[in-house]
N, C-alpha and C positions, 0 to 999 in steps of 0.2 A: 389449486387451479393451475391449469396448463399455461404456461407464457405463452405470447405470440411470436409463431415466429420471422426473418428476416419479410420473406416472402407475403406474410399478412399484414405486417407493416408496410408493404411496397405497396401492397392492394389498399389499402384504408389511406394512405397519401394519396394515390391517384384517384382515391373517390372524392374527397375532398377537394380537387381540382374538376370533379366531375367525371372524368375519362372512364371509371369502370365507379358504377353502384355496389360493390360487395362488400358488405356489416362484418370484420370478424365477429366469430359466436365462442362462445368457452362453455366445455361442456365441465362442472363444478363433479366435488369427489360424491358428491350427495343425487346426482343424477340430474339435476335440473341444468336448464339452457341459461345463460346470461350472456350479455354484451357488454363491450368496453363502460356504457354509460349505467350497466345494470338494471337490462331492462328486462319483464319478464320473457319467455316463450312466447307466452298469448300475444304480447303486444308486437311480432318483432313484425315488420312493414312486409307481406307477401303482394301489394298489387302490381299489377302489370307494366306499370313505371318503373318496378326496381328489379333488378337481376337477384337472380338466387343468392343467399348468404355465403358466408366464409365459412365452415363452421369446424373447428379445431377441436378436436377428440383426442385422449390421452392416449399415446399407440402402447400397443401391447410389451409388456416387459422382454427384456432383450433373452427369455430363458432356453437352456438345452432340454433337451424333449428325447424322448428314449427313442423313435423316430418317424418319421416322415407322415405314419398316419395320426400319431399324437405331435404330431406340430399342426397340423392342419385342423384337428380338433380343438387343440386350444384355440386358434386362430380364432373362428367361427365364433367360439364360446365369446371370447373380448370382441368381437366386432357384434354378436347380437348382444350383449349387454348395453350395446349405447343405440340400438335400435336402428342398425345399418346391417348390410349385406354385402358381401363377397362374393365373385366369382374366377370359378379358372380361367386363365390368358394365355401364358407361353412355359412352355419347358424346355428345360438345358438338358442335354446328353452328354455324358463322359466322350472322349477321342478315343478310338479303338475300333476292332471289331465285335466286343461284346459292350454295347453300351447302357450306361446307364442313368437313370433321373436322379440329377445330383441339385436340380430346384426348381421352384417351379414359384411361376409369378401370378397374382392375383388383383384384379383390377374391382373398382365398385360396381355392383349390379345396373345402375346409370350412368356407365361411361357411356361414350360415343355422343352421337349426336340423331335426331331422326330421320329413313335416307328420305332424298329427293332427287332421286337421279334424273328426272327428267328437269330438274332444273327451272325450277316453277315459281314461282313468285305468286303473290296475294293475288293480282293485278289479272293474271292470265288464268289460274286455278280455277279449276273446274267445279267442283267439289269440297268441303273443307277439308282440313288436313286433322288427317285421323290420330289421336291420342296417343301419345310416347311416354315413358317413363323417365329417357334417355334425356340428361341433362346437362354431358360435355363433362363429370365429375372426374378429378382429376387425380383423385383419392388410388393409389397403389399402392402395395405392399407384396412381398415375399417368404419364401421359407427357405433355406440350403441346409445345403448337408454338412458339419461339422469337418470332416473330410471325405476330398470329391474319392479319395481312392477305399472309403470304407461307408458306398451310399443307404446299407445297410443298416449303420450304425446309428451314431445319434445325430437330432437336427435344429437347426437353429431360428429365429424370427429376427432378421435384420432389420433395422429401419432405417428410412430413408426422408429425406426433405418433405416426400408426399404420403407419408404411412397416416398421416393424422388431419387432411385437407378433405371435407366434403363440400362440393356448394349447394346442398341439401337439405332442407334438417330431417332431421330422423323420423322414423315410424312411429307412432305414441302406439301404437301395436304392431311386437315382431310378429304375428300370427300372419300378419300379410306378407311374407314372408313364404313363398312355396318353398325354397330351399331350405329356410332354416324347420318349417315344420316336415322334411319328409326324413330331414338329418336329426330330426329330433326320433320320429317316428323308429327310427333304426336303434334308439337307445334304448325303448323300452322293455325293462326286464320282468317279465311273467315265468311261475314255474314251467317250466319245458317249452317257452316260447322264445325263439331266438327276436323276434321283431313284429312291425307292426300286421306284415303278410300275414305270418303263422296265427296273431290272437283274431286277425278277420274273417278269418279259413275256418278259423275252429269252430268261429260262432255264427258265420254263414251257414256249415251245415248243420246245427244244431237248433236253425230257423230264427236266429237271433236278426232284430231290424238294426237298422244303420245307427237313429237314435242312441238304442240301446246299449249297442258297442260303443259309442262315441262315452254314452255315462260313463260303461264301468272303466275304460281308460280315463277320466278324469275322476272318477274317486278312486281308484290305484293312486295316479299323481295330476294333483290340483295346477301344477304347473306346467301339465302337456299342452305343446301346439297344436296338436291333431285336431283338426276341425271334423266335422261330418262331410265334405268334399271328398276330404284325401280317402276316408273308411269307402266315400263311394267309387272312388278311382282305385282302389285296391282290391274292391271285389269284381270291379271290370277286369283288374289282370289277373285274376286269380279267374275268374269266367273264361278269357280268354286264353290263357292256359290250359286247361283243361278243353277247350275246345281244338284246340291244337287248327289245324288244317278242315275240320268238319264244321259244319252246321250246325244248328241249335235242335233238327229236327234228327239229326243223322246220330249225334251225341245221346241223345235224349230213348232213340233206336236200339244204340247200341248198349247201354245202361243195362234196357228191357232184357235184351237178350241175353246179356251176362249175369245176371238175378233170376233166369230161365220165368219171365213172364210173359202169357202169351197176349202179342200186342195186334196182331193181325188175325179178322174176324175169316175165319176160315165157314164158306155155304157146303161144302162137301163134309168134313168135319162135322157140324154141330145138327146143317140138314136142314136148317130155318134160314130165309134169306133176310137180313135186316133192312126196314125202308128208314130210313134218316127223314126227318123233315126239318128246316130252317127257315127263316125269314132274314132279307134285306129291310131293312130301313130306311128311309127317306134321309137321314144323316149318313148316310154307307158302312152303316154295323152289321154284322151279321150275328144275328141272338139262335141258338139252338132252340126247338119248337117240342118236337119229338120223337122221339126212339120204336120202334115196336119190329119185333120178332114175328113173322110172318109163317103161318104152315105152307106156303105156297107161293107162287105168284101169276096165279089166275085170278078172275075182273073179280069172282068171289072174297079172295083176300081183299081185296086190294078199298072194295065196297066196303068192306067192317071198317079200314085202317081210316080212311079218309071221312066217313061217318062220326067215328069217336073226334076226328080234328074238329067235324065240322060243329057237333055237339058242345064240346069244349070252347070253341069262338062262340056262339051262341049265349054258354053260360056264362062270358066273362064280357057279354055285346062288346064283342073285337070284329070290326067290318071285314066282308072281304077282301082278299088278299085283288089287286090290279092285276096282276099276272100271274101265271104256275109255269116253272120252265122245269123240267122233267127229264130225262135219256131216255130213250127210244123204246121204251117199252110199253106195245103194243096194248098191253092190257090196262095200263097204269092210264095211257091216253084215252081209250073208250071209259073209263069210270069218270075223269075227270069232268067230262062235258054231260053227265047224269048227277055225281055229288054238288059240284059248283058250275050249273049252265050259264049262271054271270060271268064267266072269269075267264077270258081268254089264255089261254095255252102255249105254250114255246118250247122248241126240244132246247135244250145245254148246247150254247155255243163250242162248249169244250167237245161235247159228243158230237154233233155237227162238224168240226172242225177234223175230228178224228175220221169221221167217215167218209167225208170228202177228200181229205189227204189217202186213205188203203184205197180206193178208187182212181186217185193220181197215179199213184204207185205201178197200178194193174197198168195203165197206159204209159206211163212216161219212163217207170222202171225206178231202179236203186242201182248202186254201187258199193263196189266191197270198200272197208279203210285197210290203207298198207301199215299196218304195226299199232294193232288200236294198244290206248292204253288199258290197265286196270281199269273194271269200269264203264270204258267207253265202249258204244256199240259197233258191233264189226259190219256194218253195212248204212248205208247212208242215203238222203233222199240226191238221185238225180238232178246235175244244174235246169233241167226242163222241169221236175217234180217241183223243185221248189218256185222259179218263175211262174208257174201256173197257180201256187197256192197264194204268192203275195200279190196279184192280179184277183185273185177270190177275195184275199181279206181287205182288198182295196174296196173293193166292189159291194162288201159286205159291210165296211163303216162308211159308205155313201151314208149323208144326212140330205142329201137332195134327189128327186127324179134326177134331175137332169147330171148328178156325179155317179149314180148307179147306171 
């Protein structure tokens, strides 16, 4: 068991005078928590009347490390073993002009305090005060270089008065832990997989789910942190990599084209024009309805296509549809009010939209761009073009007479 030191003696007198409530804790060789009076974990006093514990942990053995990334590995390793966290603070540079990291300091993952810059008090607070981790922990430690003139070389774990002070107690699971599971994550050895990116990669495209990945890295080793979080935040960056600067639709585009699939329905080409039909829902889904290949698009076609929909609503007694909004075609609109004469009619705002603006255009004019980019179009709607269309579509989300 760890002695106490000068420091936690100073703190445990003054609590016994009252001045500061902090219990030192000793962390035992066998992993459990005890206090001076030997009392368990479970029992030790966490209510709102008593300040956070003392809690003394055995700091990391003073050893030389072959360098600076295996000191800092060890490091980690002895501080999650007693179910605490680390994080980077401050670095030292050599003097010179080539300088270089000859140590670097590490404070507890709950130093600091919660801010409050506007200076707020119970009393005037608006709102309650939002959840901190941050508990003023006073716990630091370091790592240097054996020598500052060879920082290459090998490196050391000093300690200090505060390398072994949390007022804390520990995680009873490091898994909460996001540092230590993504520093875990980077250790795992699979053949020809450097880490945990590569085994997500391999088996996201392989159609593996998130589940399933999470298994097989815990029966490789029963002692991974990897949650199913991290698999799902790994396949966002691995998504997002591969998306680079594009879109999902543009990505997805340019796939097609490089696999030579033809993704765009070409009516010159095949010689049939395709009617798409779809339904809106009263939740705002939009469900696919039906597909059909047309030899035409005279009221003829158009009569079979919307017959067979209306037959199928029929067989499966699905009422009619409240509205049909349509593009402008002339034929598609005369069959409409013959197949369904219940059903009131609307052309596509989007087609609307677009015939009103090439109409502006003819009146109000366009404009060249000076140095368009890749991509961007070399002419542009007129500042009259556009005034005139956001004056329409004011006119046109009127929900009253008297706003239209």
């Amino acid at each position: 068991m760890a002695t106490p030191s000068r420091q936690a003696q100073e703190l445990e007198g003054e609590s016994s005078r009252g001045r500061v409530k902090e219990i030192p804790v000793f962390l035992t060789a066998d992993g459990t928590l005890q206090t001076n009076d030997r009392t368990s974990y479970s029992n030790f006093p966490t209510t709102s009347d008593t300040k956070p514990p003392l809690v003394l942990i055995p700091p990391p053995e003073e050893a030389v490390h072959d360098s600076h990334d295996a000191a800092e590995a060890a490091l980690h390793r002895r501080i999650r073993e007693h179910g605490f966290n680390v994080s980077r603070r401050r670095v030292r540079y050599t003097e010179g002009p080539d300088r270089q990291l000859w140590a670097r300091n590490y404070e507890c993952d709950r130093a600091g305090a919660p801010k409050n810059t506007q200076h707020l008090t119970e009393d005037n607070r608006k709102r309650g005060m939002r959840g901190s981790k941050c508990s003023a922990c006073p716990m630091r430690i370091g790592i240097r270089a054996v020598s500052k003139a060879d920082t290459s070389g090998p490196w050391k774990v000093p300690l200090t008065t505060r390398s072994s002070h949390h007022n804390h107690l520990p995680s009873r699971d490091v898994r909460v832990q996001a540092q230590h599971r993504r520093r875990a994550a980077q250790e795992i050895n699979q053949p020809h997989i450097a880490n945990l990116q590569g085994l997500v990669e391999l088996q996201t495209l392989a159609g593996v789910i998130s589940s399933t990945i999470h298994a097989t890295i815990h029966n490789a080793d029963s002692d991974s942190l990897v949650v199913v979080k991290d698999i799902f935040n790994t396949k966002d960056t691995v998504r997002r990599r591969g998306l680079a600067s594009r879109t999902a639709i543009e990505a997805l585009f340019q796939e097609l084209k490089e696999n030579n699939f033809i993704y765009k329905f070409q009516t010159n080409k095949h010689r049939l024009p395709l009617q798409n039909i779809v339904v809106v829902t009263g939740a705002n889904t939009v469900l696919p309805v039906a597909q059909c290949w047309l030899p035409g698009e005279k009221e003829g076609d158009y009569v079979w296509a919307l017959n067979m929909l209306r037959l199928l609503m029929i067989e499966n007694d699905i009422p009619s549809p409240q509205v049909v909004l349509t593009d402008r075609e002339l034929a598609c609109i005369n069959v409409l009010g013959k197949v369904f004469p219940e059903t009131p009619y609307m052309i596509c705002r989007w087609h609307m939209n677009k015939n009103v603006e090439s109409m502006a255009r003819k009146h109000f004019g366009q404009i060249e761009v000076n140095n368009p980019a890749p991509g961007q179009p070399k002419i542009k709607n007129s500042w009259q073009t556009n005034s005139f269309m956001a004056i329409f579509f004011e006119a046109v989300d009127a929900e009253t007479e008297e706003e239209f």
